[in-house]
KOLVO-854225 format. One record per residue: residue in three letters; z, x, y of N, C-alpha, C, O in turn. Coordinates in Angstrom, 2 decimals. Example, Ala and Ser with C-alpha at 12.3 -4.5 7.8 and 13.67 -1.06 7.14 Angstrom:
<atoms>
     r      n_c3      n_c1      n_c2     ca_c3     ca_c1     ca_c2      c_c3      c_c1      c_c2      o_c3      o_c1      o_c2
   Ala      7.80     13.19     -5.69      7.80     12.30     -4.50      7.80     13.20     -3.30      8.46     14.24     -3.32
   Ser      7.08     12.85     -2.25      7.14     13.67     -1.06      7.87     12.90      0.03      8.04     13.41      1.14
</atoms>
This chain:
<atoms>
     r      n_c3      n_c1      n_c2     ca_c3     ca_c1     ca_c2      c_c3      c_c1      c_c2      o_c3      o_c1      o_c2
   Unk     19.93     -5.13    -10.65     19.38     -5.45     -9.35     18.36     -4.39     -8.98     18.51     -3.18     -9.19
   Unk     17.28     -4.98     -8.39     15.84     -4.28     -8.02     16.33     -4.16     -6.06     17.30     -4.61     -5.47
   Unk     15.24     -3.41     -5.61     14.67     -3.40     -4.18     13.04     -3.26     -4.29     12.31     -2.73     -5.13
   Unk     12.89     -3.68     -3.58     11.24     -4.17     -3.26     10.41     -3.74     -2.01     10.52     -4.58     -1.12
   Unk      9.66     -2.77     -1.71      8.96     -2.32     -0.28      7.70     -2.35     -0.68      7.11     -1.78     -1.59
   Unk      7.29     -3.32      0.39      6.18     -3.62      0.52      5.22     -3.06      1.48      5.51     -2.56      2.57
   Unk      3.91     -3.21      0.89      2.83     -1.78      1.70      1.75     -2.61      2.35      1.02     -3.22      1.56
   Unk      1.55     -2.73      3.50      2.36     -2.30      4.20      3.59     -3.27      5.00      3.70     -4.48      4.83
   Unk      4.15     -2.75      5.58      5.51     -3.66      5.68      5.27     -4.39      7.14      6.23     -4.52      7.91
   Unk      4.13     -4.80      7.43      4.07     -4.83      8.64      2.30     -5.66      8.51      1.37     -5.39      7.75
   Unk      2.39     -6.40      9.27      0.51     -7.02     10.03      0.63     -8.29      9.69      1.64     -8.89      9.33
   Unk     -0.88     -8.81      9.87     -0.95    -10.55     10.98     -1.53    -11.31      9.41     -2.16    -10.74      8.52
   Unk     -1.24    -12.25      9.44     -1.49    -13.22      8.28     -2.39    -13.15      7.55     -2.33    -13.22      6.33
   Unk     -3.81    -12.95      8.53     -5.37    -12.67      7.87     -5.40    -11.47      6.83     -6.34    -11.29      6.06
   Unk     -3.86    -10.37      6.91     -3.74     -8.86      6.29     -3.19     -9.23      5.07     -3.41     -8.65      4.01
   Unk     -2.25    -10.46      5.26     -1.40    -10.80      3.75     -2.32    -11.08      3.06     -1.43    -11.86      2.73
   Unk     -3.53    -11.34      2.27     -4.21    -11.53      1.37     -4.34    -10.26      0.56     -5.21    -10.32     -0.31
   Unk     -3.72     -9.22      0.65     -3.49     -8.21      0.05     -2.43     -7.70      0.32     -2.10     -7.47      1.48
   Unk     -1.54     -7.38     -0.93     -0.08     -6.82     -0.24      0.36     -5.81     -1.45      0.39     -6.47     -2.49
   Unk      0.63     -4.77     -1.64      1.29     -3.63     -2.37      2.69     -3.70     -2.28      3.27     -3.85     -1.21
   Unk      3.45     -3.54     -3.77      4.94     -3.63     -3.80      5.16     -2.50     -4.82      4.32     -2.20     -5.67
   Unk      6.39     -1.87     -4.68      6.95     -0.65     -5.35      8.31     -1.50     -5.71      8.81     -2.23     -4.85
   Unk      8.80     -1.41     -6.79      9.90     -1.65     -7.08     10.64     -0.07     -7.15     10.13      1.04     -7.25
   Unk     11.99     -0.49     -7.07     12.97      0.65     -7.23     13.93      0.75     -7.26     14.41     -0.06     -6.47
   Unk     14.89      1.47     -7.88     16.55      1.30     -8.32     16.41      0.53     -9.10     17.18     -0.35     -8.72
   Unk     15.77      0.07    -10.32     15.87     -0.98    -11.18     16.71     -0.30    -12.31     16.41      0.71    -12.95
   Unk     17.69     -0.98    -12.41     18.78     -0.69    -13.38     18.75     -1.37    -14.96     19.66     -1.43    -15.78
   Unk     17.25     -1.90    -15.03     17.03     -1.95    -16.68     16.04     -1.57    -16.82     15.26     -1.41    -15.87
   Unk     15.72     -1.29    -18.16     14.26     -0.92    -18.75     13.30     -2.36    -19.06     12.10     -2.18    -19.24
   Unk     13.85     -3.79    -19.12     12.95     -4.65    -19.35     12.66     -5.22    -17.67     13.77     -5.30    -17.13
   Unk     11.79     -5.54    -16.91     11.52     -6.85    -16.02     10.55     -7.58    -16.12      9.49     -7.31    -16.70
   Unk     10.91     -8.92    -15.37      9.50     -9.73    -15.49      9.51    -10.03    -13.91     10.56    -10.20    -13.29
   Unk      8.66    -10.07    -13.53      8.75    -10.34    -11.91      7.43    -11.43    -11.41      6.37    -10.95    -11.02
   Unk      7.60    -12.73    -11.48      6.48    -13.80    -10.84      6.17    -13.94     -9.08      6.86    -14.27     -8.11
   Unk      5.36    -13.70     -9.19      4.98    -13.94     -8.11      3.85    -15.40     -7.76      2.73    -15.61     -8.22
   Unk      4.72    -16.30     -6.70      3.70    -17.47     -6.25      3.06    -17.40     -4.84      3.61    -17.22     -3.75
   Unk      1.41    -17.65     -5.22      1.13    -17.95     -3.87      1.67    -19.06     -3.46      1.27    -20.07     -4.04
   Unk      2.71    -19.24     -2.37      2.63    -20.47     -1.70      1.14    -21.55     -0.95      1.20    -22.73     -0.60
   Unk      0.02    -20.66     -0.90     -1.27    -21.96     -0.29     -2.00    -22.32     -1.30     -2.68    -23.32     -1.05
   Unk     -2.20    -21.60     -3.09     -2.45    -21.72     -3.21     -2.10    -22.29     -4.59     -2.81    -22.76     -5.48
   Unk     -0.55    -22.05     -4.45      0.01    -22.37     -6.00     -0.33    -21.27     -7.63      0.07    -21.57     -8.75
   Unk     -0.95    -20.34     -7.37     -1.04    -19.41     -8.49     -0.08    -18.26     -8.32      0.37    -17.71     -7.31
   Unk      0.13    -18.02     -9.80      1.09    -17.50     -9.98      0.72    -16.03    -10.78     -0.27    -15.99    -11.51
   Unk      1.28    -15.28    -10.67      1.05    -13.59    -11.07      2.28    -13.01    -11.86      3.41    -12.90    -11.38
   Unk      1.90    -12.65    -13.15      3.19    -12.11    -13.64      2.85    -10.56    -14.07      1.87    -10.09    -14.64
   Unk      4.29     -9.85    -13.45      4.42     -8.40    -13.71      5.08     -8.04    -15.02      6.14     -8.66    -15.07
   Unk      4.92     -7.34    -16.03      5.55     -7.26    -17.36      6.02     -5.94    -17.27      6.63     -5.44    -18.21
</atoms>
């Protein structure tokens, strides 16, 4: 199990088009982590 804080953790919708994430406490050495835009349907993968 991961935790996830996001940068910044805080502002108005027009700000979410950019968003910074730190993972941490991750208790393996492999992850894959997808990320979907919901408006726009694309998808982002972390290796």
């Amino acid at each position: 199990m991961a935790n996830i804080r996001l940068y910044p953790p805080y502002g108005t919708h027009e700000q979410s088009s950019s968003v910074k994430f730190e993972i941490y406490d991750l208790d393996t050495d492999k992850i894959k982590v997808e990320i979907e835009n919901v408006t726009d349907s694309v998808k982002a993968d972390v290796k």
